[in-house]
N, C-alpha and C positions, 0 to 999 in steps of 0.2 A: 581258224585260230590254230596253232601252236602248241603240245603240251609240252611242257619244261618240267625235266626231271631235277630237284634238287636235294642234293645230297651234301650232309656236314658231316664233316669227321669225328663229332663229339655233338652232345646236345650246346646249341649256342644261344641265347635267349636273343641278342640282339638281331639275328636274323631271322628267328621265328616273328620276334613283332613285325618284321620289316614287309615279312611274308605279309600277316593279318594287315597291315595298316596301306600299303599299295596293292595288294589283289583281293580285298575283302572280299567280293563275291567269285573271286577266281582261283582260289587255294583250294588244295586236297591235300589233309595230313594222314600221312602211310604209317609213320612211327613221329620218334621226337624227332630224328636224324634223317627224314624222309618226306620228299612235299612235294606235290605236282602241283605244276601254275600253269594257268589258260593266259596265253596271251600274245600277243603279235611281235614282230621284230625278233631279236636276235639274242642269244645267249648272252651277249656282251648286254645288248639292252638290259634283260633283265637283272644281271650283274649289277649293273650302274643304279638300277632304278633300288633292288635291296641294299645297296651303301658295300656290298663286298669288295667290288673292285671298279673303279671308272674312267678311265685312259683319257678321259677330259678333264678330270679332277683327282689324280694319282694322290696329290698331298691329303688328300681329305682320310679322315682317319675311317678306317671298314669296321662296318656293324659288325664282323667277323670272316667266317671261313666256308666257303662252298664251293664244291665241286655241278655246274650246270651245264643239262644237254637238253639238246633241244631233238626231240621224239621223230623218228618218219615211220615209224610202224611200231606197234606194241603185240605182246601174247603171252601168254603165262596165265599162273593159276591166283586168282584175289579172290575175297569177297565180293560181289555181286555188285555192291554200292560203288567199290571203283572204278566198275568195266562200266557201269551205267554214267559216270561224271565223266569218266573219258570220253565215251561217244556222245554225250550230250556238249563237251566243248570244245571234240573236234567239227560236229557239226553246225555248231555256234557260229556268227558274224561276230566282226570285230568290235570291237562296242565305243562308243563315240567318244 
């Protein structure tokens, strides 16, 4: 799996839900404006799949506003709960 850093300019509710209601068991909230998502495919995917932005469906109105990357290494200093969900969903398969 994939971690995907997403970051909002402002606290935005439409992409927090969008967060909770497509990665339910895949989300990590950092702050209000900070979210790590476990999951396959591509930044663009997960853009399209939170309603931010979808280049198959541009007219479609955006949950809001995010900035997403997609992680090839991590370090730094968290709380202990992060560095554990990170490694538990890098080390994850992809889930059906």
């Amino acid at each position: 799996m994939t971690i995907f850093a997403i970051m909002l300019p402002s606290p935005q509710t439409g992409v927090v839900e969008a967060i909770k209601r497509e990665f339910p068991a895949d989300h990590y909230p950092v702050t209000d404006t900070q979210w790590l998502i476990s999951s396959s495919g591509t930044a663009m995917d997960v853009s399209a799949k939170l309603g931010v932005y979808d280049p198959k469906n541009s007219s479609a109105a955006p949950t809001g506003s995010a900035i997403i990357f997609a992680t090839s290494s991590y370090f730094g200093r968290a709380p202990s709960p992060i560095w554990d969900w990170i490694k538990a969903k890098l080390e994850s398969s992809p889930s059906a």
